[in-house]
C-alpha positions in Angstrom: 173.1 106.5 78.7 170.1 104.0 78.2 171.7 101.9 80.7 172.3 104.3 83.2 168.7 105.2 83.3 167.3 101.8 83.8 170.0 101.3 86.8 168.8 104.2 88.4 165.3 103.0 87.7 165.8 99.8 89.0 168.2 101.2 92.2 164.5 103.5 93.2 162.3 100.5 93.2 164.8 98.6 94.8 165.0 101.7 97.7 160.8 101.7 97.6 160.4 98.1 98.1 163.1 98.4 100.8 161.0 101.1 102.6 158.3 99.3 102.0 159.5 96.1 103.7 160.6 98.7 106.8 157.2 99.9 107.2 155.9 96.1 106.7 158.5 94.8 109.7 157.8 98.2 112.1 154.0 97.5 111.8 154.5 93.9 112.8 156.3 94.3 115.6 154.4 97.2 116.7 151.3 94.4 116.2 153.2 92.0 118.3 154.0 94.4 121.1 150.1 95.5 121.6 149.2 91.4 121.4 151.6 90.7 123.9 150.3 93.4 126.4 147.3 93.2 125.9 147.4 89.4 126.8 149.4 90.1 129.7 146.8 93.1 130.8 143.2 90.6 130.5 145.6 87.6 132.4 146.1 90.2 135.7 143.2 89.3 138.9 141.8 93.1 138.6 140.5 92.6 134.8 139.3 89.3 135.6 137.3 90.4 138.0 135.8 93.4 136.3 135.2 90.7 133.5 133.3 88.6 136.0 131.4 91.4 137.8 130.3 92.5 134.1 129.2 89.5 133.4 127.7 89.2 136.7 125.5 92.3 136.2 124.5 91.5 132.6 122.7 88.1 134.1 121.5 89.9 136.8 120.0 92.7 134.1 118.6 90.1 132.3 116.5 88.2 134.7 115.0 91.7 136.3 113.5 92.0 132.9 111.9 88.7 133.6 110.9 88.8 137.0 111.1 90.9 140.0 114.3 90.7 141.8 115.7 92.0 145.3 117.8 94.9 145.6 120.3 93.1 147.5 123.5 91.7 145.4 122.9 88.1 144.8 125.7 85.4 144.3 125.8 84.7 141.0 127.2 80.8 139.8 126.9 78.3 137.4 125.4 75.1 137.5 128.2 72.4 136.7 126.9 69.2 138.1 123.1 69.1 138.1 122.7 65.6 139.2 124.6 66.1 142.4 122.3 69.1 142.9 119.0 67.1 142.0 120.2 64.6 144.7 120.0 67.6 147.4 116.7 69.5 145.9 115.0 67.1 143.8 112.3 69.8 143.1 114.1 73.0 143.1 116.8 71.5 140.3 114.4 69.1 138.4 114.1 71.2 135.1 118.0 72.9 135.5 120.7 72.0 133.3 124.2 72.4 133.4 125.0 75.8 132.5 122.0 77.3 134.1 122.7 80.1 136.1 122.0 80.5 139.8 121.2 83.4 141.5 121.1 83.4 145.2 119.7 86.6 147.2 119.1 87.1 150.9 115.3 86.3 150.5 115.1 83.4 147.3 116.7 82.0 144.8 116.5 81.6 141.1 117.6 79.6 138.2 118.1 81.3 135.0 119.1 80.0 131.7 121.0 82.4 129.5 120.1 80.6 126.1 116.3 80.5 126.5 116.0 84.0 128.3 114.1 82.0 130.9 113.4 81.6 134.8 113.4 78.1 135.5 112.8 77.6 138.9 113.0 80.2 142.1 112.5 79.6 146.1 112.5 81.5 148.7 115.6 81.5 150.8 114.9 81.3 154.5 118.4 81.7 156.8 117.9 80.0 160.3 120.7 81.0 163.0 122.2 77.9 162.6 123.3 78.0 159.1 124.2 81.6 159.1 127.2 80.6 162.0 128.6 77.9 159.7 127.7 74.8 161.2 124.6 73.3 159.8 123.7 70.2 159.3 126.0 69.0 156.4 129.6 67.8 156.9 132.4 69.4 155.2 132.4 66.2 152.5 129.2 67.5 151.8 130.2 71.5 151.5 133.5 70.5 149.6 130.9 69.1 147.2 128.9 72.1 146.8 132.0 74.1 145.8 132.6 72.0 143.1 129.1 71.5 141.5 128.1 75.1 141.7 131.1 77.1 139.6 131.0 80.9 141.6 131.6 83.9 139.5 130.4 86.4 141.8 129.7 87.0 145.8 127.1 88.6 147.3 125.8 86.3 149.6 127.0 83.1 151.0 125.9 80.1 148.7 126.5 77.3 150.4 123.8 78.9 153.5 121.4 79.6 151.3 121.7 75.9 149.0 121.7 74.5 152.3 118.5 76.3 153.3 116.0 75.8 150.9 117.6 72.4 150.3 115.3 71.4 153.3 
């Protein structure tokens, strides 16, 4: 009698840690399931862009507290190469780093950097007829450069144009 009382003892912990281990696997899984779409969900183009316009409009946020900016939507991009810049603009890009943030409205333009909560440089931004059509002055060597020094994260205006502009 002794001994059928432990085995039935031991046969309910066996069941509970059974049950246990069930529970265990079916949270896991469940775990694994939500990881696997929520990677899938932040990988598609429409989060990604949501991602970068929130991003966009925190930096944007953040240098209105600092100075007064336009109403328009500026581009928004960051500095990746600032020595190719400097050779453009010595002045405008003297004190940027890579990293900085640029902000290019209709009317001026502004370096920001995010660490320091600070307004490095700004310019005005004057468009002449020629550079609004496309066909400025600089070669295409030139603008394929451009593209690959300033990393864009948002549109609003056309970079490039406005580099160009108060490049001069």
């Amino acid at each position: 009698m002794a001994t059928e009382t432990a085995r039935a003892t031991r046969t309910r912990g066996h069941r509970r840690l059974i049950a246990i281990l069930w529970v265990l696997v079916a949270v896991l899984a469940a775990g694994l399931v939500y990881t696997v779409w929520l990677n899938r969900s932040l990988r598609s183009p429409e989060t990604q862009t949501k991602i970068a316009e929130r991003a966009s409009q925190e930096i944007i946020d953040a240098v209105s507290t600092i100075i007064l900016v336009p109403t328009d939507k500026p581009t928004v991009a960051t500095i990746t190469d600032v020595d190719k810049l400097r050779q453009s603009n010595q002045e405008f890009y003297k004190n940027s780093r890579n990293g900085d943030i640029l902000l290019v409205y209709q009317s001026q333009a502004i370096i920001y950097r995010k660490e320091e909560h600070r307004v490095i440089a700004v310019v005005p931004v004057v468009v002449s007829p020629s550079s609004t059509s496309g066909t400025s002055g600089t070669s295409t060597e030139e603008s394929e450069d451009e593209e690959n020094i300033v990393n864009e994260t948002s549109s609003g205006a056309d970079v490039e144009s406005a580099t160009e502009e108060f490049q001069r």
